[in-house]
N, C-alpha and C positions, 0 to 999 in steps of 0.2 A: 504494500500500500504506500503511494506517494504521498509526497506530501502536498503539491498542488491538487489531487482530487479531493481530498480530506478540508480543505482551507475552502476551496471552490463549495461542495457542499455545505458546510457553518454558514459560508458571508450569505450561500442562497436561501438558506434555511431562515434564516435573519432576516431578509428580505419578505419574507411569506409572512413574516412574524407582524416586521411593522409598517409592511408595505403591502395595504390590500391588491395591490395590480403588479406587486414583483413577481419574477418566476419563481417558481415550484423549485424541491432539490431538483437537480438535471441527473439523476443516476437513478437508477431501479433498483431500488433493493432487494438482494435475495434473501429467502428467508432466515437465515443466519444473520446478515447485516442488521435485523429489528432488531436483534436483541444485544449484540456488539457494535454495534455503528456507533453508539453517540459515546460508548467508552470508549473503544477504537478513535474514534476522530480528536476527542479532547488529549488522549496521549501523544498523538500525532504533530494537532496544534499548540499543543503545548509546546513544541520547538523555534514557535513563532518569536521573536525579538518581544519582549513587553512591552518595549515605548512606541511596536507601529502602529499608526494612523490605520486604523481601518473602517472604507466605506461601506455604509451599508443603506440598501436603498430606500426612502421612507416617506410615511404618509401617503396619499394615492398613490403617489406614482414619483413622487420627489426623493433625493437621497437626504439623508439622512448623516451627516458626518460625525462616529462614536470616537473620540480621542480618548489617550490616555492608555494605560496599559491594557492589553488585549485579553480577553476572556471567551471561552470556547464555551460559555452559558450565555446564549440569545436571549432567552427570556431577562436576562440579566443586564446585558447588552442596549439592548432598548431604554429610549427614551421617555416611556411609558409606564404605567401599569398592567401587563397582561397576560395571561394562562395561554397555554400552548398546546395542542394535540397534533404532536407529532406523528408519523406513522405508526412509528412501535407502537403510541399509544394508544392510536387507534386498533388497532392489532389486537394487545392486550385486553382491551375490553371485549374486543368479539361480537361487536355490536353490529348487526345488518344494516343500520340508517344510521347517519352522523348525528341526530337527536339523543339518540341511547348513549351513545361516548361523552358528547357534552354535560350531561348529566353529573359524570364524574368531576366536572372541572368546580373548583372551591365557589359557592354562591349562585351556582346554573341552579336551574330545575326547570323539568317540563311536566308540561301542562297541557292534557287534553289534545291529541293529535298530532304531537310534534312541535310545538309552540314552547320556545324557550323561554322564562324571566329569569333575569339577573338582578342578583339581591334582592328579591322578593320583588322587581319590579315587574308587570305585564307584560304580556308578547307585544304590545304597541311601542312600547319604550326600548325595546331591541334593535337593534338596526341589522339586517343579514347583506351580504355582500358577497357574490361569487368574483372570486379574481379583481376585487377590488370596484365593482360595476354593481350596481344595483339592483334587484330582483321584483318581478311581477310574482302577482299570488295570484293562485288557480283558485284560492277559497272566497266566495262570496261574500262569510262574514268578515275579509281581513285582508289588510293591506299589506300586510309580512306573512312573506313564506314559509309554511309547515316547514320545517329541517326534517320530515322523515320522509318528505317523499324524496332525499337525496342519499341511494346506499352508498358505503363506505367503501366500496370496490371504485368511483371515479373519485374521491376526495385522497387527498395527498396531506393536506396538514387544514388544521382551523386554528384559529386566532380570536382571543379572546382578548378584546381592549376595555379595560374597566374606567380609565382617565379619558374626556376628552381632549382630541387633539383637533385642530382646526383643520385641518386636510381631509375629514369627515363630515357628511352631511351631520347637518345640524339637530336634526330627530336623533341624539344621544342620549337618552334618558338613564337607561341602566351599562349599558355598550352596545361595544359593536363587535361583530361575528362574520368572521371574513375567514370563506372555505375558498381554500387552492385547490384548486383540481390539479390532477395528474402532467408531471411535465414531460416532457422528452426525454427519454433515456440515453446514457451514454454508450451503450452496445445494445444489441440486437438480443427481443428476446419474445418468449411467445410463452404465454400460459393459460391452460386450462383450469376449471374448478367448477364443482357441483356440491350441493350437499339435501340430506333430507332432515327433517326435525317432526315431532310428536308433540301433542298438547294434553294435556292430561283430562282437559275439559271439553274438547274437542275431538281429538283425532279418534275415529273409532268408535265415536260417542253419537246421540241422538244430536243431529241438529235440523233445519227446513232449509230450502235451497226452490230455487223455477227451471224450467229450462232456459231460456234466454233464446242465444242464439250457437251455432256451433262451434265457433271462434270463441268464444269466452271464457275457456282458460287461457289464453293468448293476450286478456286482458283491450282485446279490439274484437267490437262487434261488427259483424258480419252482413250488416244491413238491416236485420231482423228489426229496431229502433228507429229506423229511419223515418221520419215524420211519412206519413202518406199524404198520396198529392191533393187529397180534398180537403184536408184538416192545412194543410200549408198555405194551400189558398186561400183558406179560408183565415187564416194568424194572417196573411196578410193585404188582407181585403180593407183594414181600418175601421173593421166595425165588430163590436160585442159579438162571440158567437153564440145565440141563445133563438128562440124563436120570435119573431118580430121585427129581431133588425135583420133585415135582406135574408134571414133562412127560415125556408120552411120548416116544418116538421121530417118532410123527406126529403132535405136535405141534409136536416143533422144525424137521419136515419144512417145514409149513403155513407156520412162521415163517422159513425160510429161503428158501422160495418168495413168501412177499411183498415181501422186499427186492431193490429196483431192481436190475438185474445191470449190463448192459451199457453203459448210461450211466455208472456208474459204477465201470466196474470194468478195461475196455477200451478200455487203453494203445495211442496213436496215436501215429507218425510223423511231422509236418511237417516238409517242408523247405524250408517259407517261412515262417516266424516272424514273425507281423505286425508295424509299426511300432505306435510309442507315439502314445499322441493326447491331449489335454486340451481343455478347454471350461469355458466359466463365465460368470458376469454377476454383476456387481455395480450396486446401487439406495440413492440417499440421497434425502430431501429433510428441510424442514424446515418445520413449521408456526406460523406466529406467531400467540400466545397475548395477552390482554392484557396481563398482567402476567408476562410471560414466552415462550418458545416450545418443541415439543415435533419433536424430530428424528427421524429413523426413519432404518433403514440395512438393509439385506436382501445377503446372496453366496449362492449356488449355483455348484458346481464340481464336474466329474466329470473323471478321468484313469484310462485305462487301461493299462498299462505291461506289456511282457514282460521279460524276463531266463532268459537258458540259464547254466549255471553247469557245466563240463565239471570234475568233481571226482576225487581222487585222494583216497582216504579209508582210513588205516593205522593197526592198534595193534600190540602187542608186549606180550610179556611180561617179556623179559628186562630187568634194572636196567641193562643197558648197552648195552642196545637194539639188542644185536648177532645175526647171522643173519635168517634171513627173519623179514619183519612176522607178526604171529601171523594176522590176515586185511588182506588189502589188494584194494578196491575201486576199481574206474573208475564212478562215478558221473554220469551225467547229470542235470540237474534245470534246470526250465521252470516257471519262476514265473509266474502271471497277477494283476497284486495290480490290484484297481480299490478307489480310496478317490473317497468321494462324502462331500459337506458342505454347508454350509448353517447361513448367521446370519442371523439375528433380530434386531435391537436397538432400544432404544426409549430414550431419554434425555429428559429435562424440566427446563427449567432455572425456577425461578419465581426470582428476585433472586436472594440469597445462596444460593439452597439448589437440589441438584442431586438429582436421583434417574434412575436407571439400571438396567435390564431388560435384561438380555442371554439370549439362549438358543443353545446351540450344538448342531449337530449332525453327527458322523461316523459311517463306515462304513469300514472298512477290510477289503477282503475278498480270501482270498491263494488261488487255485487253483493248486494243486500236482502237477506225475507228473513221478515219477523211476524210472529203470532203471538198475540195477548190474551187473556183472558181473567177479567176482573170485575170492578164495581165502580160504579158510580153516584153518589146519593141524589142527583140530578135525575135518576132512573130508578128509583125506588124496586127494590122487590125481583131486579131483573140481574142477567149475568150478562156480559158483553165480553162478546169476541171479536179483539179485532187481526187483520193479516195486512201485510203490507212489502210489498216487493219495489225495487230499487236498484237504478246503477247508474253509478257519480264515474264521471270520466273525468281526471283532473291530468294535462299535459304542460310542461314546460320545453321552450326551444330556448335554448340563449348561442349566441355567436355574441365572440369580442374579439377585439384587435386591440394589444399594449405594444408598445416601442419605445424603448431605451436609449439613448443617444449621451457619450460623453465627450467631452470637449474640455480635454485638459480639465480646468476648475469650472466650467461650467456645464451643466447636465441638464437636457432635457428630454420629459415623459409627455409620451401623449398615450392616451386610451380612448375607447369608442365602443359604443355597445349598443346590440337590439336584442330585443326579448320578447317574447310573448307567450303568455297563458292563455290555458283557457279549459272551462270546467264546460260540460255537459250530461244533464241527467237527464234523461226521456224515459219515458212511459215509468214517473212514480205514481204505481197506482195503490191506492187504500179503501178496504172493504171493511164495515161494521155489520155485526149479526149481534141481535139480540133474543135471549131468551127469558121468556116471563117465571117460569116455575108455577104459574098460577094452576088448578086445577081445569081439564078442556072443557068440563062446565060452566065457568069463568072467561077461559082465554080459549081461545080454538088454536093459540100457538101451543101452550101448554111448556113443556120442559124440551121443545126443539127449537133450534136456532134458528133467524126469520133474519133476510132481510130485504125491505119492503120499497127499496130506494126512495123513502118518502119523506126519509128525515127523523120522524118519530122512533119507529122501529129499524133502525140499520142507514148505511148510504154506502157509497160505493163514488171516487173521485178519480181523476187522473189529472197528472201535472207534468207540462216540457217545460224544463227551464237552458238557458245557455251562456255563459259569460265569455267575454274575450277581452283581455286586457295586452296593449302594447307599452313597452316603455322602450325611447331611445335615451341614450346617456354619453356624455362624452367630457375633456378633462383634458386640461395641459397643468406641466406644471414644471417652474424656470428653476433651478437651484443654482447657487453660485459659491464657492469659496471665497467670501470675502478676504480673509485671512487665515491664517492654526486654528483652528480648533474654533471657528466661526463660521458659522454658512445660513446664508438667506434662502427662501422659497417664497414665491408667488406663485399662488396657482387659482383657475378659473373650473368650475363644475356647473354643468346640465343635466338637466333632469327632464324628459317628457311624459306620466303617463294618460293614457288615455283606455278608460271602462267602459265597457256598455253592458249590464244585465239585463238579461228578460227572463221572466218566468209567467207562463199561462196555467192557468189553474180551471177544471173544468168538472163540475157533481153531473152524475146521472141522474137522473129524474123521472118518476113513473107514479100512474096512480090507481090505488085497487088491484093491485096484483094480486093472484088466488096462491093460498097459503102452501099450494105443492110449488108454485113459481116461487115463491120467496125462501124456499129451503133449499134449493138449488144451491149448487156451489159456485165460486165466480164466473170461472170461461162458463157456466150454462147459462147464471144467470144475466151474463154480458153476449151471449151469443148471437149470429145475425137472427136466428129463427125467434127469440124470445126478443131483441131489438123492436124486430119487425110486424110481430102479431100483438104485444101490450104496446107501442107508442112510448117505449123510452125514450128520453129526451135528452138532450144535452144541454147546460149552461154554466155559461163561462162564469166565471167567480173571481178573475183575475185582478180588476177592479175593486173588490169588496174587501181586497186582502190588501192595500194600499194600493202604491205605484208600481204597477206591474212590469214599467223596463226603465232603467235610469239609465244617461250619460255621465259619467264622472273623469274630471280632469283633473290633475294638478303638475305644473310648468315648475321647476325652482331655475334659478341663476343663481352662483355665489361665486365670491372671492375671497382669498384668503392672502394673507402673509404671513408667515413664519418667521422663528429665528430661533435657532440653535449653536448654543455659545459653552465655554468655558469660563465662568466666570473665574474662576479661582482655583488652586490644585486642588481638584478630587471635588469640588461643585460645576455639574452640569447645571443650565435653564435652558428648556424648550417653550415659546411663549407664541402666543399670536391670536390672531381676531379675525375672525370671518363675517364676512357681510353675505347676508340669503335673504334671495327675495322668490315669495313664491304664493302662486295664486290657485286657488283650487273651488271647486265646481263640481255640484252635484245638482242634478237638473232632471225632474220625471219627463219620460219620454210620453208624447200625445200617442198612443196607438189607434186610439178610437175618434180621433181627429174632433173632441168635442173643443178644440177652441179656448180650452180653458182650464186649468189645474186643483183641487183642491190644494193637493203638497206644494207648499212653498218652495221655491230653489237655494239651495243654501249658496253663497260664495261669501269665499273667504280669501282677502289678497291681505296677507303683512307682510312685513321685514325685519330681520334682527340681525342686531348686533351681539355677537358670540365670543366673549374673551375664551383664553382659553392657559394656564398656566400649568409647566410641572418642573417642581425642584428637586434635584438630583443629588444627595450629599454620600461621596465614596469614605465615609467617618473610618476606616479601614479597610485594611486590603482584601479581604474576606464579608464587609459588610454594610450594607449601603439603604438608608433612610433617604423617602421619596414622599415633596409635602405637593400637592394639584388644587388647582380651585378652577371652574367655570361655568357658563351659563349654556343652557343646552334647552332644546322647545321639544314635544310630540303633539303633532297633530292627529286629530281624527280619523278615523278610516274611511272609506268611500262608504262600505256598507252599514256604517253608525249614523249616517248622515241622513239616509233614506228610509221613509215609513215603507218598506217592504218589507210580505212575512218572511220568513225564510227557515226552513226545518233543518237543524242538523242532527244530521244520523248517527252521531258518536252519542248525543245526551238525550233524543227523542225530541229537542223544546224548539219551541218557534221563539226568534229573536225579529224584532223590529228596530228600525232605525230613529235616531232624532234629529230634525233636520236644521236644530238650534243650538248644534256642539260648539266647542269655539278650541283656541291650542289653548296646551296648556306652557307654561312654563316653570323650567326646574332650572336652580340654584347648587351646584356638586360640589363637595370638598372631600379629600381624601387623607390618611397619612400612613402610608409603609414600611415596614421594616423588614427586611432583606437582608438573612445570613448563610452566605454559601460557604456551608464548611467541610466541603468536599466533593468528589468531580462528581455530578450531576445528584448532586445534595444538596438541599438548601432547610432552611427554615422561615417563615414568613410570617407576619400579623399587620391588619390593618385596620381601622377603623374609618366609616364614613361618614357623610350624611347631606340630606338631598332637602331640599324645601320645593313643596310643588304648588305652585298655584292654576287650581280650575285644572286639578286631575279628572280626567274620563274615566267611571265608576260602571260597571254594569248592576242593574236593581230585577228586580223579578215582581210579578202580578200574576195573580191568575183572577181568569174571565170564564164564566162558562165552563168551570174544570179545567180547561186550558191554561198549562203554564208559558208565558209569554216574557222574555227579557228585553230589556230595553237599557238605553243608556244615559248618563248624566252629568254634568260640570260639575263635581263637589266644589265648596270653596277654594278650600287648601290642604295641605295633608303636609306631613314629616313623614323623614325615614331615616334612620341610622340603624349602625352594627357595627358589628369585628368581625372579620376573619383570620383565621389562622391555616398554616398549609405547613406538614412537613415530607419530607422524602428522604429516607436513609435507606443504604444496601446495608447487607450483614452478611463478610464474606465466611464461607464453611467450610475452605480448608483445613480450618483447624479442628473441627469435630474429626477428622480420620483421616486416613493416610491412603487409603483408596481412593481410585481413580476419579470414581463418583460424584465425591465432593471438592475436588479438587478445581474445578472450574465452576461451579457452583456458589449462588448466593440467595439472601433472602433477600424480600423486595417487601417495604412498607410505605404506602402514601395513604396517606391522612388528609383529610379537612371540614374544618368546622365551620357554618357561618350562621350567625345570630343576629336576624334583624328585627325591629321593630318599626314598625308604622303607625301613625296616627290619621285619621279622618277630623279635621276642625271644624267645625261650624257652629255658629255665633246667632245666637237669638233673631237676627235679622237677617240672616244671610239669605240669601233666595237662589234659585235654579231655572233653568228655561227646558220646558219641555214641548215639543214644539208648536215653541211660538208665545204659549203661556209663560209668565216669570209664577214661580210656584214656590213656597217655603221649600228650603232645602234640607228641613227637619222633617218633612214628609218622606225623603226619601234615603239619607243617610243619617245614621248614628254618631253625634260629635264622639270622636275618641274611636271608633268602630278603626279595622288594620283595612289598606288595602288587599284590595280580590287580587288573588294569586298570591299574595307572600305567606310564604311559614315562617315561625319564629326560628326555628333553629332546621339547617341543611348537613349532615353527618354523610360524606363517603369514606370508603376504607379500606384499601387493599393489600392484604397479602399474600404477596407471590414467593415462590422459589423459580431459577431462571440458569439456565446454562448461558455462560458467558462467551464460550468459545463455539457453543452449535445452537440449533433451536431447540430447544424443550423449555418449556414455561406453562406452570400452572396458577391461574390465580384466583381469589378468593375476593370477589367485591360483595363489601355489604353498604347499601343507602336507606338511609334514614329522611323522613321530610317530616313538620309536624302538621297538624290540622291548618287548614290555606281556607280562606273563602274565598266563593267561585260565581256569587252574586250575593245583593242586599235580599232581606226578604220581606216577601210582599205585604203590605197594610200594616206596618207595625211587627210583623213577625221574625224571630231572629233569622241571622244570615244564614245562606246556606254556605256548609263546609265540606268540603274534601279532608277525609281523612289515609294519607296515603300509607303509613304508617315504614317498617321494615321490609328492604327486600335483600336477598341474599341471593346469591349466583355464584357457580363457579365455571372459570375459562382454561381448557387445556389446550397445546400446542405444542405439536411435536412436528422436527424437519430428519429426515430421513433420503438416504438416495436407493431407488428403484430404477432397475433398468437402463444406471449409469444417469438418471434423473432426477432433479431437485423437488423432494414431495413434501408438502406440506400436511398434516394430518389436525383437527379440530374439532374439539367435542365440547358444549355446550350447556349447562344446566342452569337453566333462570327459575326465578321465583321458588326456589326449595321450598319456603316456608307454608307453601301456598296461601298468599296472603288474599284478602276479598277488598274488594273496590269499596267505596264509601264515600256516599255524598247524601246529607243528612241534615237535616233540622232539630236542633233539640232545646226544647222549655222544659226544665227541671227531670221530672223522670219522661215527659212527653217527647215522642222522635215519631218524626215523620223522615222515611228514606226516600230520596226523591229519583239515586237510586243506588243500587245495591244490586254486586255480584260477585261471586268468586272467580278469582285469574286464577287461569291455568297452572301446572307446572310444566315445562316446555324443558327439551331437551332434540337436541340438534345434532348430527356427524358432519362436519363436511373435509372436503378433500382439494391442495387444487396441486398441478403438475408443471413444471418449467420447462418447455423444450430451448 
């Protein structure tokens, strides 16, 4: 091993760390190299001179000039605050989506679908960032991307920035989380890998499932969903579809008869629940150029996963949430989610100057059937059955172009990006049956399930909805060597995105049906023959359920300067102010061309000025205190903005928009302490605290048994904490003189974080909901924590780890404590997530077959079998709103190096 590959890899690794749009390392690691690379390279670099000047490239896209003696700890290195998942560590965890790995990082935690908070702050106050370039969300209620529809087969390292710096947009609320994807390799290599896994609650087990279509483990339908051409016509003719406006009766017939039934609508039984499966390939080589060479890198990866979720799902009315739940469900639900990907990359190195082509691409696709069967006291005396099939298509494309240019003392970055999302669910359709129990003296239904599409007794509904969101993005930025150990950066960022949702929503409708037609199962009772001889009807509802399709924009421009100096031996200051200006727009779309809106349009155009400071003090050779202060905004998301229903299928609840949000702004102060007391050893503690004015709060109501969330401007709120993080090895050749332990060590990482939050609100304070200013003691608790924060976050790993080959087993245990996940409705307490303990262990063994580099990996999550919990509790009274046991999962996988 040289010592320019070893130097080359740290400054790039550095690079990833504090430069969202630097390359990636340039080398492939074999699987040996995860678990010796970063000891290997520090012994390596360690021959480096101590007093060299070494660049490292930073901010978007700006260098970064680190003086002073050299250190082979990046994290250390930076001029920042910020946690690092390098590959090993990603590795280590064994995580299938970069969300699971984040998790482990000191003060992470996810929430509901892949949605990161840092220090207990919400996925809104996250900022995610691929390769430095900004990200569109395929989710309707969110303007920040799920991190799990991103497997850890295309990510190469993440970056976790806890300090603001000005080279970051300005929505910094908790950080920022900047995934490098995979770069170019330095030789030529090609690898296979598959694996299977088992759910203890699922695979094997009773779950419901539809046909669909035949492509639908492939995670892309086959056409089978394709809107039909009378129903298309008819979405876009500009008029209500119902009977009256321009459709007959046998017109909504004709269109009710061309939509797919049975494949789609006819709830099936298994009671063998398939096993999970994954598959993939990964390709690099490299081409030497004259004056330079040009690398290539290619993944493809498909996994198909089930999960059965046996749920217990309850509301109430009462404030003291005493007596019977106002309905309470037994819910089954059988998830089928297949995510498919695939990278691109292209990197060029001509001498100093670098340029980079990445193109990403995902598919995230969730097939959904669930069956209920409960109570309502809205329905006295009866049992209700409900069924409901479903499938969310959520895809992401991103292409970027970064280039690197040096010039003696002066450096310049440019980047450029397009992206687009985009979700589609067609044919969600939902059937109610109800059953009286009455005797048929009484009821002629009696103790059989009825249902009558009439509203009273049962209904039966169908919904298309479709989103597409573009963002383009682009970014220069000048650095210059003023002098030693001085360097300025100017830099300009864009931002364009642009939403359009629609969702149509449409009830069956019939009347007097004879009590053998309402026993019927769905495809009969939707069938063309029974369409056609009872006069079922169609009518749109899209309207009733608010703004049926919004356009949402939001434009930023900003600028920024920097300056990163020595003040003094052994004090660094990184300092500087960003100006963002940016205007956004949420606006219902006229479908039905009436001319006229009930939903007000929201816009929102400010500007802010964003200081932004971090002081660096090297108090010792081994140990370094770092004190940050700055102002940092989060704005609203497209989907908070609009009174649209919108169902999600992770919690069952309809969320609505308020279209009277406004930013908020935060206040951040930090202080660090930093002792590296040995090679990739450290000790760490830090304390915060964040002052937020007019945080975005999510609250809950139920209507009609309907639980319904919505959002709001609290006044103000605080947040502070500490974190602590340490990492020791513990080497084991001293326990024996065998081979065994001779290259062998223990591996411990630790981290603690304890936050608190406060909600304030002052006898007069008021809220806008939209449109109304409302007491804002109606809907928050003065002193109440932010939704999403736990008080205290606990990871914990210990591994054993060969140092010299691959074998590594590890042992993580996380901890979260109870988090609220909305206010609760009418006075009633919040609701909370209690996530409690999870335990997992990770093995990994590297072995050579066939003269072949093989990796071997075996999996077990959730030992403990812990149950989900999300809950209401007044004194001994709990209402679950909902409630289930997770699985325990266990995994093999395998992959091969040619």
């Amino acid at each position: 091993m040289t010592k320019r590959p070893i130097l080359t890899s740290l400054l790039l690794l550095s690079s990833a760390l504090v430069a969202p749009a630097a390359l990636a390392q340039n080398a492939e690691p074999t699987a040996a190299d995860d678990i010796q690379g970063q000891g290997a390279a520090a012994d390596d670099a360690a021959v480096v001179e101590e007093e060299a000047d070494v660049s490292i490239p930073g901010g978007a896209n700006q260098e970064i000039v680190v003086t002073g003696r050299y250190t082979p700890n990046v994290v250390r290195a930076t001029p920042e605050v910020v946690s690092v998942l390098s590959s090993a560590d990603i590795a280590r965890t064994g995580e299938g989506d970069i969300s699971g790995s984040l998790q482990r990082v000191t003060g992470l935690s996810v929430v509901g679908g892949g949605f990161v908070y840092v220090r207990g702050l919400g996925d809104r106050y996250s900022l995610a960032l691929l390769n430095g370039s900004p990200l569109p969300s395929p989710e309707p209620l969110k303007r920040v991307v799920p991190l799990d529809i991103f497997p850890t087969n295309v990510i190469d390292s993440t970056l976790v920035q806890k300090s603001y710096s000005v080279n970051f947009p300005g929505e910094f609320g908790g950080g920022v989380i900047n995934l490098t994807t995979k770069a170019t390799p330095r030789e030529s290599f090609l690898t296979f890998s598959g694996g299977v896994g088992w759910d203890s609650e699922t695979t094997n087990e009773l779950g419901y499932t539809y046909y669909g279509g035949d492509a639908d483990w492939t995670g892309f339908d086959d056409g089978t969903r394709d809107v039909p051409p009378l129903l298309k016509a008819a979405l876009n003719s500009g008029k209500p579809i119902l009977e009256g406006a321009d459709f007959s009766q046998d017109d909504l017939e004709a269109i009710q008869t061309e939509l797919v039934n049975a494949p789609t609508t006819l709830l099936q039984q298994n009671n063998h629940i398939p096993i999970n499966w994954s598959a993939g390939v990964t390709g690099g080589t490299t081409i030497q150029l004259p004056n330079g060479e040009l690398g290539i890198i290619a993944t493809a990866g498909i996994s198909n996963k089930w999960r059965t979720r046996d749920t217990l799902q309850q509301t109430s009315l009462n404030q003291d949430l005493s007596g019977d739940p106002q309905t309470s469900y037994n819910r089954v639900v059988t998830d089928n989610r297949v995510v498919v990907n695939g990278l691109l990359g292209f990197g060029l190195e001509l001498g100093d100057h670098k340029l980079r082509w990445t193109n990403l691409y995902i598919r995230d696709t969730l097939k959904q059937a669930r069956l209920a069967l409960g109570t309502d006291r809205n329905q006295s005396d009866r049992d209700i059955m409900k069924q409901d099939t479903a499938w969310y298509e959520r895809q992401l494309i991103n292409t970027q172009f970064v280039g690197e240019f040096k010039f003696d003392a002066l450096k310049l970055d440019l980047r450029g990006g397009y992206a687009n999302s985009q979700r589609e669910a067609p044919y969600e359709r939902s059937f109610t049956y109800v059953r009286t129990n009455l005797p048929l003296a009484q009821d002629p239904v009696g103790d059989r399930f009825v249902n009558d599409l009439g509203g009273s007794r049962g209904d039966a509904s169908i919904a298309f909805s479709d989103l597409n969101e573009d963002l383009w993005s682009g970014g220069i930025d000048l650095s210059y060597e003023i002098a030693p150990r001085v360097s300025a950066t100017i830099g300009y960022a864009y931002s364009d995105t642009h939403r359009v949702s629609e969702r149509r929503s449409f009830l069956f409708r019939a009347s007097n049906l004879p009590i053998a037609v309402q026993q019927l199962r769905p495809d009969y009772l939707l069938s063309d023959a029974t369409i056609q001889l009872y006069d079922i009807t169609l009518i749109e509802t899209s309207a009733q359920d608010g703004t049926a399709a919004f356009d949402a924009k939001l434009r930023t421009h900003a600028g920024y300067a920097q300056l990163q100096a020595e003040l003094a031996a052994g004090i660094n200051v990184n300092a500087g102010v960003r100006y963002e200006d940016a205007k956004q727009t949420v606006s219902p779309i006229d479908l039905f061309n009436t001319g006229a809106s009930s939903i007000v349009p929201t816009n929102l155009a400010n500007d802010y000025w964003l200081p932004a400071v971090t002081l660096t003090w090297e108090m010792a050779p081994d140990m370094q205190l770092r004190v940050s202060g700055s102002k940092t905004i989060a704005r609203p998301q497209f989907r908070e903005l609009v009174a649209q229903i919108y169902q999600d299928p992770e919690s069952n609840r309809l969320f609505r928009g308020n279209p009277s949000l406004g930013d908020s702004e935060l206040w951040n102060a930090e202080g660090r302490y930093e002792w590296y007391f040995g090679r990739d050893q450290r000790l760490t503690a830090a304390v915060f605290y964040k002052s937020i004015d007019k945080p975005i709060e999510a609250y809950t109501s139920v209507s009609d048994s309907a639980i319904n969330s919505s959002y709001a401007n609290a006044p103000k709120a605080t947040l502070y904490g500490a974190e602590f993080e340490v990492q020791k090895y513990f080497p084991l050749d001293t326990l024996s003189d065998a081979g065994f332990w001779q290259s062998r060590r223990f591996v411990v990482i630790g981290n603690y974080t304890f936050t608190k939050s406060k909600i304030r609100v002052g006898a007069n304070d008021t809220t806008v909901i939209n449109g109304v200013v409302q007491d804002a003691s109606n809907f928050f608790f003065d002193g109440a924590p932010l939704t999403g924060q736990s008080d205290h976050l606990v990871n914990v790993q210990f591994g054993l780890e060969d140092q010299d080959k691959l074998s590594q087993q590890t042992l993580l245990i996380t901890y979260a404590s109870p988090r609220v996940t909305s206010r609760g409705p009418s006075g009633q307490p919040d609701l909370k997530e209690k996530p409690g303990v999870q335990i997992d262990f990770v093995a990994r063994q590297g072995l050579t077959m066939l003269g072949r580099e093989v990796e071997l990996k075996f999996e077990a999550r959730n030992l403990t079998g812990r149950t989900y919990k999300e809950v209401q509790e007044a004194g001994d009274n709990r209402i679950y709103f909902n409630r289930y046991k997770l699985g325990r999962t266990f995994s093999l996988g395998a992959s091969m190096k040619f």
